[in-house]
N, CA, C and O atoms as a Tinker XYZ file with bonds, in Angstrom:
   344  protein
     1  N     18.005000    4.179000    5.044000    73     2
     2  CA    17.219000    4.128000    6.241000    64     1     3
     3  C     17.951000    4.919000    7.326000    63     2     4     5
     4  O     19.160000    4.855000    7.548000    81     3
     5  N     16.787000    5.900000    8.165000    73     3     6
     6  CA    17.903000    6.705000    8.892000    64     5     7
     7  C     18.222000    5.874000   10.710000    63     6     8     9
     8  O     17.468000    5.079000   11.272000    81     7
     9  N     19.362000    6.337000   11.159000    73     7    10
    10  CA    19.607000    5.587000   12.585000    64     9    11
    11  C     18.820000    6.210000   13.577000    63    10    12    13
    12  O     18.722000    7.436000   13.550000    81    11
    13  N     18.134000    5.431000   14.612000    73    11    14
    14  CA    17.313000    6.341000   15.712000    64    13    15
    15  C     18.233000    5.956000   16.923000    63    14    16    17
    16  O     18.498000    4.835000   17.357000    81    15
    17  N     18.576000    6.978000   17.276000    73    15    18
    18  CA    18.911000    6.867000   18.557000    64    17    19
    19  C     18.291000    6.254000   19.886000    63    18    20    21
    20  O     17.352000    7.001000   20.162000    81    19
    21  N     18.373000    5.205000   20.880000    73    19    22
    22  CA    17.887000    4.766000   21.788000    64    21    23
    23  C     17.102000    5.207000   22.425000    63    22    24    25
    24  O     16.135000    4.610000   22.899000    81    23
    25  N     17.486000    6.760000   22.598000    73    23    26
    26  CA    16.597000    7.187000   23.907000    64    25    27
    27  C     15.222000    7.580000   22.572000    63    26    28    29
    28  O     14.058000    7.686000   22.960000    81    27
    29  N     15.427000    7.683000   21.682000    73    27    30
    30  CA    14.447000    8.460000   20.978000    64    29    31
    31  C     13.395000    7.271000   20.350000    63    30    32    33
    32  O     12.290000    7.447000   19.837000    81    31
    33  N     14.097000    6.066000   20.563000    73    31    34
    34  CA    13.494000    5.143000   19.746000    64    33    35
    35  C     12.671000    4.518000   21.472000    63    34    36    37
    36  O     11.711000    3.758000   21.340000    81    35
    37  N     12.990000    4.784000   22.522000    73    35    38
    38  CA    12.380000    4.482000   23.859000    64    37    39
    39  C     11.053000    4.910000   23.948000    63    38    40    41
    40  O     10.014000    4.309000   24.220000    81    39
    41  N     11.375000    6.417000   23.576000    73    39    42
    42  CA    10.394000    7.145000   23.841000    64    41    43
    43  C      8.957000    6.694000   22.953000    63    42    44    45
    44  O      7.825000    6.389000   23.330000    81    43
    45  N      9.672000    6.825000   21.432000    73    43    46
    46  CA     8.794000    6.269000   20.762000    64    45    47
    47  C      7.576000    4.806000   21.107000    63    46    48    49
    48  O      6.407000    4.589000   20.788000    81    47
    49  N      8.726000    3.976000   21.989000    73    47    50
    50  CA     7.824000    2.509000   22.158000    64    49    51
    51  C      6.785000    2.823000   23.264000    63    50    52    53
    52  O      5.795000    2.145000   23.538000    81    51
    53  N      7.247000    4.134000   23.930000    73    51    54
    54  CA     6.070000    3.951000   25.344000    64    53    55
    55  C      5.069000    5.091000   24.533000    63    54    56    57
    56  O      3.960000    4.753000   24.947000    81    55
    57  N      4.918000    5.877000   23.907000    73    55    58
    58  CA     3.861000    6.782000   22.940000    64    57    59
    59  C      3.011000    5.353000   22.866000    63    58    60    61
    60  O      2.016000    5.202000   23.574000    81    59
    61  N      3.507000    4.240000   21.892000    73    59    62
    62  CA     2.873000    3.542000   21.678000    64    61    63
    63  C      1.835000    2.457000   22.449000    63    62    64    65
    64  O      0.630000    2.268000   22.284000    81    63
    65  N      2.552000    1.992000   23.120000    73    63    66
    66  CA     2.147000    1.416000   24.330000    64    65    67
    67  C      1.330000    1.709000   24.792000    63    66    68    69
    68  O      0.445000    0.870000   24.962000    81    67
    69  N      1.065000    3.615000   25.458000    73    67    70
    70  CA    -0.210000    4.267000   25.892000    64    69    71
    71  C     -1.399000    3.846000   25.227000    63    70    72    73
    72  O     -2.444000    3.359000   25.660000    81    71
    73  N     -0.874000    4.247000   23.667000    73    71    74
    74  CA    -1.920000    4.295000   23.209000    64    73    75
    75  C     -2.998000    2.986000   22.954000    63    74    76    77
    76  O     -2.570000    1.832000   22.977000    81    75
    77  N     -4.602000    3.327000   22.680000    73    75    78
    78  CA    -5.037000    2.187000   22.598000    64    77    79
    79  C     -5.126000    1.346000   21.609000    63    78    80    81
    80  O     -4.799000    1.879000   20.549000    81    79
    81  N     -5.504000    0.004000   21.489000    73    79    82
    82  CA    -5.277000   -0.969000   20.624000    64    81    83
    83  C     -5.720000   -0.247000   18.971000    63    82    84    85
    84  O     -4.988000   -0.298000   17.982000    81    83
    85  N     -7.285000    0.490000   19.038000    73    83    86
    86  CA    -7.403000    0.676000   17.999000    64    85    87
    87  C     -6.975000    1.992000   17.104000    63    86    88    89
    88  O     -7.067000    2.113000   15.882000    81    87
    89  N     -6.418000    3.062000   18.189000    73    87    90
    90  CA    -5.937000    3.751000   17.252000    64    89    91
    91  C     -4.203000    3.581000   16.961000    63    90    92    93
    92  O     -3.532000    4.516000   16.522000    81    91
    93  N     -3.700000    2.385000   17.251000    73    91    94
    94  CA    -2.481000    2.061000   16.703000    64    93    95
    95  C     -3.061000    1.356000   15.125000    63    94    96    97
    96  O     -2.527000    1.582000   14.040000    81    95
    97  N     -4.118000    0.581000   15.322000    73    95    98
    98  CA    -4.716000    0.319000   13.647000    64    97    99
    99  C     -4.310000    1.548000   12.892000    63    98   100   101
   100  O     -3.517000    1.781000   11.980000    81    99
   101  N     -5.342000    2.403000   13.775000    73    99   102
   102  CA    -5.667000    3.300000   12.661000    64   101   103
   103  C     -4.436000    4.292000   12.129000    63   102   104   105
   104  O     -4.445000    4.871000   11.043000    81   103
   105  N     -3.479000    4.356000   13.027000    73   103   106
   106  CA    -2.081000    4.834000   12.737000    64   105   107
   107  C     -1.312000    3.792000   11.581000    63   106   108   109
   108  O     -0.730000    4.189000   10.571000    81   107
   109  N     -1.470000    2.375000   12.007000    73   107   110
   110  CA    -1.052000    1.588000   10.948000    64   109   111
   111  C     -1.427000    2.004000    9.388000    63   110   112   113
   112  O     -0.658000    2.100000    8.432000    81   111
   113  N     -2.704000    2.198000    9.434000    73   111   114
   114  CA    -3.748000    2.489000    8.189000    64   113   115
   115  C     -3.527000    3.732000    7.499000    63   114   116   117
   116  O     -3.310000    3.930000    6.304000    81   115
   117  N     -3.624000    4.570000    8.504000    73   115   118
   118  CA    -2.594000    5.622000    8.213000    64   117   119
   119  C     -1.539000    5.798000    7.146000    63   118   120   121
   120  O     -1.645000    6.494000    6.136000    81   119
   121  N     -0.557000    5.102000    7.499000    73   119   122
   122  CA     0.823000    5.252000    7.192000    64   121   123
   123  C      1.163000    4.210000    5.868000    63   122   124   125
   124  O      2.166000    4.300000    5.159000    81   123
   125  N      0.055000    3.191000    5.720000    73   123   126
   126  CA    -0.366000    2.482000    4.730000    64   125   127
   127  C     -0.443000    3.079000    3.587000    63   126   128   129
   128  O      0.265000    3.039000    2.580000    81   127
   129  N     -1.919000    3.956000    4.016000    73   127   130
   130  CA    -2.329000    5.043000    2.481000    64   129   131
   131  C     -1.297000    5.937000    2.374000    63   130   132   133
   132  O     -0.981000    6.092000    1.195000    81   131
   133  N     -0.510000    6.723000    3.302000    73   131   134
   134  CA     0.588000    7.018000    2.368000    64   133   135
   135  C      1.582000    6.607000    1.991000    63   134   136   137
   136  O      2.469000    7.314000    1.513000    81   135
   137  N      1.632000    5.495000    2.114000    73   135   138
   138  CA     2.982000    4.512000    1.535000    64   137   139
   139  C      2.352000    4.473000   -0.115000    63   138   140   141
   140  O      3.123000    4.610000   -1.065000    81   139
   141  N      0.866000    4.268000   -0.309000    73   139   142
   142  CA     0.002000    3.836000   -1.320000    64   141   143
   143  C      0.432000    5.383000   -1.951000    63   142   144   145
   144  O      1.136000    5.463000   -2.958000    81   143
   145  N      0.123000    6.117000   -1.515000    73   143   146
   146  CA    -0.426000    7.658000   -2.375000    64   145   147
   147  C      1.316000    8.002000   -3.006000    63   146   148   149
   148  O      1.413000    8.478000   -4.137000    81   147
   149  N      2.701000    7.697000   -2.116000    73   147   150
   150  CA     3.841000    8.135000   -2.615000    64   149   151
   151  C      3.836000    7.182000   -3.607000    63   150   152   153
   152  O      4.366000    7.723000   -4.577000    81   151
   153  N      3.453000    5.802000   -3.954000    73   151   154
   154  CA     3.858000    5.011000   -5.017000    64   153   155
   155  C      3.176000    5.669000   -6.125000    63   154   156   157
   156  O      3.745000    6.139000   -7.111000    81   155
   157  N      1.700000    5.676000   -5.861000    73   155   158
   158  CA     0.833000    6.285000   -7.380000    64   157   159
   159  C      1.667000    7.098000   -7.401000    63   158   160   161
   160  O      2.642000    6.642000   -7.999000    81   159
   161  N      1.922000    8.664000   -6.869000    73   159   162
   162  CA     2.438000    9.634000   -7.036000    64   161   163
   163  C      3.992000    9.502000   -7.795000    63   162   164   165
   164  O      4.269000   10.347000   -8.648000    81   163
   165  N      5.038000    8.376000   -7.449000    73   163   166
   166  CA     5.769000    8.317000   -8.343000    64   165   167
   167  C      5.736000    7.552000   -9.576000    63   166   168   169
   168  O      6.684000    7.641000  -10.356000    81   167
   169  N      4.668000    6.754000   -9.849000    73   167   170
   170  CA     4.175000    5.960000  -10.881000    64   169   171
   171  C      3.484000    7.011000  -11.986000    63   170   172   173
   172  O      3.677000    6.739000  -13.171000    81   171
   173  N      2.707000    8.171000  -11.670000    73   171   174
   174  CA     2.408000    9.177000  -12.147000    64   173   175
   175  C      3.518000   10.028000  -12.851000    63   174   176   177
   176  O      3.709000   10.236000  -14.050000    81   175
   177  N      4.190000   10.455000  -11.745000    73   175   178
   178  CA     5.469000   11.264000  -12.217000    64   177   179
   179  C      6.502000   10.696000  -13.711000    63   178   180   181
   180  O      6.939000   11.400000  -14.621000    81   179
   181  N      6.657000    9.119000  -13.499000    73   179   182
   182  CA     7.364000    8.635000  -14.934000    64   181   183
   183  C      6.476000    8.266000  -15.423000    63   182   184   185
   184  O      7.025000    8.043000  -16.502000    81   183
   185  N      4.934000    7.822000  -15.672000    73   183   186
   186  CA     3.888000    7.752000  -16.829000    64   185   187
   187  C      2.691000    8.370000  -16.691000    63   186   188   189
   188  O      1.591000    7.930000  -16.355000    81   187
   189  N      3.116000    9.617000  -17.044000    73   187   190
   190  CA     1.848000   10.747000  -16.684000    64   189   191
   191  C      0.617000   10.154000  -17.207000    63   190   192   193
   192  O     -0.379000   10.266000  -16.491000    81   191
   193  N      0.484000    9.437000  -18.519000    73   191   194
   194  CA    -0.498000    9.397000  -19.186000    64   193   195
   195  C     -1.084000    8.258000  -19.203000    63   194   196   197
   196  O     -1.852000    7.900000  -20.096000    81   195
   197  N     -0.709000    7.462000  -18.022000    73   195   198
   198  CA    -1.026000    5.885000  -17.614000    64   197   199
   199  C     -2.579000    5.929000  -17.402000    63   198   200   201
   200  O     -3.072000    7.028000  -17.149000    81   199
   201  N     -3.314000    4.936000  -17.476000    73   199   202
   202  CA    -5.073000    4.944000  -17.810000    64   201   203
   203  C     -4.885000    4.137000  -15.920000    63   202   204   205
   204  O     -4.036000    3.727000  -15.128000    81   203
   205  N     -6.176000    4.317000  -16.061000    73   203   206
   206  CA    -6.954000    3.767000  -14.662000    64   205   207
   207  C     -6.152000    2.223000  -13.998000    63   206   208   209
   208  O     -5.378000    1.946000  -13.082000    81   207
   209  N     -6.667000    1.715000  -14.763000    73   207   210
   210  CA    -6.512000    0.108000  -14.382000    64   209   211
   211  C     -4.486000   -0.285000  -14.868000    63   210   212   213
   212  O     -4.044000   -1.205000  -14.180000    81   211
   213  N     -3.907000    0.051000  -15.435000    73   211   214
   214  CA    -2.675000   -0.004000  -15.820000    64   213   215
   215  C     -1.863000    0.682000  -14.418000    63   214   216   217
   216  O     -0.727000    0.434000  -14.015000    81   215
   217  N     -2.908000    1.643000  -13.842000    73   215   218
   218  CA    -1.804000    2.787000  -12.443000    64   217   219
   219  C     -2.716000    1.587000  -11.308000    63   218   220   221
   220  O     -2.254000    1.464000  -10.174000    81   219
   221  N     -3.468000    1.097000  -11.538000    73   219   222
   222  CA    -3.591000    0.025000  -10.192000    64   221   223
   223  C     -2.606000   -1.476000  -10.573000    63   222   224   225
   224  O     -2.167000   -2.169000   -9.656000    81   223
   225  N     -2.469000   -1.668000  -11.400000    73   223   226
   226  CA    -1.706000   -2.777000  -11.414000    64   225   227
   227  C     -0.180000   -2.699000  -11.022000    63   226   228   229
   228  O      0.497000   -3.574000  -10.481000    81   227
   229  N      0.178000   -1.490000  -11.411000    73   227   230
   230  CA     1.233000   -1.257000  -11.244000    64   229   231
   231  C      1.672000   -0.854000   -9.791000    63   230   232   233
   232  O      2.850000   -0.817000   -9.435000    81   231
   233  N      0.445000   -0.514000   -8.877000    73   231   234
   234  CA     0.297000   -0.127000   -7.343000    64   233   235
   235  C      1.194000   -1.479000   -6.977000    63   234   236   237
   236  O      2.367000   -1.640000   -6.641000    81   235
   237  N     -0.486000   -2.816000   -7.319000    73   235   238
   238  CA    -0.476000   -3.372000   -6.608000    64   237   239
   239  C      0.885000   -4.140000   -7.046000    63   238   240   241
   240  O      1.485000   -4.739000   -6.154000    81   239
   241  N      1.459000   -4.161000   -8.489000    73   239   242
   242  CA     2.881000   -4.928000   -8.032000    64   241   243
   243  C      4.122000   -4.287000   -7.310000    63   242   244   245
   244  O      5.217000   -4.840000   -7.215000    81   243
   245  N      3.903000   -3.437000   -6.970000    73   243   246
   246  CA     4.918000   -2.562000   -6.325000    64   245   247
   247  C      4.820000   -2.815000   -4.713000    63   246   248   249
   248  O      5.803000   -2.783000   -3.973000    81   247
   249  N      3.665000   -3.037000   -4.343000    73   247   250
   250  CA     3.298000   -2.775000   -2.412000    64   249   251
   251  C      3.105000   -4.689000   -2.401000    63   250   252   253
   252  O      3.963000   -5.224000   -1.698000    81   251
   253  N      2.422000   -5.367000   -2.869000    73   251   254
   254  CA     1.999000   -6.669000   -3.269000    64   253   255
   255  C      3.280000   -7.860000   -2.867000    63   254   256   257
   256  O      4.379000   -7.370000   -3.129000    81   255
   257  N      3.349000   -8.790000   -2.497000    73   255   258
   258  CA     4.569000   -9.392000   -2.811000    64   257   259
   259  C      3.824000  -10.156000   -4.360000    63   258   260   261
   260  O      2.650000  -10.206000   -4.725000    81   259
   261  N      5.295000  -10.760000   -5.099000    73   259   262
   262  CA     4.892000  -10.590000   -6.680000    64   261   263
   263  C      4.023000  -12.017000   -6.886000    63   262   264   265
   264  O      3.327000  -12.157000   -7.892000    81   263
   265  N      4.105000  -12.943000   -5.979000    73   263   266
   266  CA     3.370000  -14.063000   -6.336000    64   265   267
   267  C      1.359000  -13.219000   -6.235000    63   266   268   269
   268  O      0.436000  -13.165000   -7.047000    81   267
   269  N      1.535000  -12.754000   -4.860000    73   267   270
   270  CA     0.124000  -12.359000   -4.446000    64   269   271
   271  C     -0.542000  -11.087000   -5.597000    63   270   272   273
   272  O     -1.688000  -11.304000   -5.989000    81   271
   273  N      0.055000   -9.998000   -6.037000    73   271   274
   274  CA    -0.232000   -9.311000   -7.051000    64   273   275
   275  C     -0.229000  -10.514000   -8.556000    63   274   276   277
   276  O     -0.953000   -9.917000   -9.352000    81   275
   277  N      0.054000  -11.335000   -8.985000    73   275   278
   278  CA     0.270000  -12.313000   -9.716000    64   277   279
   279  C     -1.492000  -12.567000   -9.301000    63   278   280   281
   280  O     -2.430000  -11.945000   -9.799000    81   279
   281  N     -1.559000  -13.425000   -8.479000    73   279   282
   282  CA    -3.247000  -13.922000   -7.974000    64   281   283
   283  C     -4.155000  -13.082000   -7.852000    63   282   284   285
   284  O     -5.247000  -13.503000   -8.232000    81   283
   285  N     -4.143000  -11.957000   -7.435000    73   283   286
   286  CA    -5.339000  -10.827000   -7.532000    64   285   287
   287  C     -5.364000  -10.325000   -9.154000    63   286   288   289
   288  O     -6.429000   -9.905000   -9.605000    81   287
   289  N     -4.276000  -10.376000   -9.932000    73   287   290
   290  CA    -4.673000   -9.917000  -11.261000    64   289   291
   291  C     -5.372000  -10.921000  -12.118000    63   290   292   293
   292  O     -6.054000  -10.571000  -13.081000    81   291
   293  N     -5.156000  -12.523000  -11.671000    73   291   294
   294  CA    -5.650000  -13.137000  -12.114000    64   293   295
   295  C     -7.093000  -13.168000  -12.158000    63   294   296   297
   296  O     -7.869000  -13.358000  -13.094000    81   295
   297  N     -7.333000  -12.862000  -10.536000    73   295   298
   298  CA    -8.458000  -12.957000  -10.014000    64   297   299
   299  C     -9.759000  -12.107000  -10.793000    63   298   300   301
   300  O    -10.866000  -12.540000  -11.112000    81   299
   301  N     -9.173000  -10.731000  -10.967000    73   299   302
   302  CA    -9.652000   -9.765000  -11.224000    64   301   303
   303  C    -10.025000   -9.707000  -12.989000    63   302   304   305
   304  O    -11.042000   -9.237000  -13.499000    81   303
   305  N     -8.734000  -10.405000  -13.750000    73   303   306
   306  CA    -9.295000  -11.401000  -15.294000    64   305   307
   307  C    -10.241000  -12.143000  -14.944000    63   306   308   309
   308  O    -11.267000  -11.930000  -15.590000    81   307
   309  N    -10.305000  -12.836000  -14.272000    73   307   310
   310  CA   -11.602000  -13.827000  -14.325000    64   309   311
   311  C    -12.825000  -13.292000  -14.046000    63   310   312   313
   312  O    -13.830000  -13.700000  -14.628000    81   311
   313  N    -12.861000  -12.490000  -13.286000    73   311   314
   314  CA   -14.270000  -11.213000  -13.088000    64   313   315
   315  C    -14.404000  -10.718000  -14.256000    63   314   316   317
   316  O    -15.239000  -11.223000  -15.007000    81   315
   317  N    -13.612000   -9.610000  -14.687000    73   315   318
   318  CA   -13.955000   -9.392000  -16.200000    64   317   319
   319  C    -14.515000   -9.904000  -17.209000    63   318   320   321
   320  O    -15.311000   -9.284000  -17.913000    81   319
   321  N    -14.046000  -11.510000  -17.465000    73   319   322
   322  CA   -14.736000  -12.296000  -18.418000    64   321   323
   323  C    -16.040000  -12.704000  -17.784000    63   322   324   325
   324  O    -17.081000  -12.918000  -18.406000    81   323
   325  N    -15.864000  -12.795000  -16.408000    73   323   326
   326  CA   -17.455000  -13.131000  -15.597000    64   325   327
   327  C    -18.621000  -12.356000  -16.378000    63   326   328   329
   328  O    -19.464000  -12.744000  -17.187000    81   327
   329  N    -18.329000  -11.087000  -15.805000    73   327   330
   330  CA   -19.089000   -9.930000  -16.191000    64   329   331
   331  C    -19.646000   -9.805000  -17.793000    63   330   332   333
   332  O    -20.800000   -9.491000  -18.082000    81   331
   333  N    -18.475000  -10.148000  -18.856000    73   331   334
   334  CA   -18.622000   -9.779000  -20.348000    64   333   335
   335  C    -19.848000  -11.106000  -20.597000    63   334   336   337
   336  O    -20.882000  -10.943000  -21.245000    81   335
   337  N    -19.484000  -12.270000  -19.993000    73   335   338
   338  CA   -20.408000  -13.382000  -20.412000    64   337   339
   339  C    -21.881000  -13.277000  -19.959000    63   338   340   341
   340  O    -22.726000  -13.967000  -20.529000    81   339
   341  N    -22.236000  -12.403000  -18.909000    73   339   342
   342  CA   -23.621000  -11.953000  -18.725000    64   341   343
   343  C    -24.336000  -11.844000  -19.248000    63   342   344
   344  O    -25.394000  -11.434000  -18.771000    81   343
């Protein structure tokens, strides 16, 4: 992690501050999807040949804390069998 210097890390808090409530979201959201796009992208890089649903699981245990990726995969088994029993 790199060190920010005070005055630079000052500056930074009043940028923010100006700005308004919702495009600090959207800066949040932002910086989200590429937190998302560098993980696929290195999840890609060591299993090029990973299928659809195997490169989302592996997203979501990576960004996820492991109990909550644990419950959405569950979640997402139980849809599946939802669906097949139709």
């Amino acid at each position: 992690m790199s060190i920010r210097d005070s005055q630079t890390e000052w500056i930074r808090v009043q940028a923010y501050r100006r700005m308004g409530g919702e495009r600090r979201i959207a800066l949040a959201a932002e910086m989200f999807e590429d937190g998302v796009a560098i993980v696929r992208d290195s999840i890609l890089d060591r299993y090029p040949d990973i299928g659809d649903d195997e490169l989302r699981k592996r997203i979501r245990r990576r960004i996820l804390p492991r109990e909550l990726a644990l419950q959405v995969e569950h979640y997402l088994r139980s849809r599946k069998v939802q669906k097949r029993e139709q």
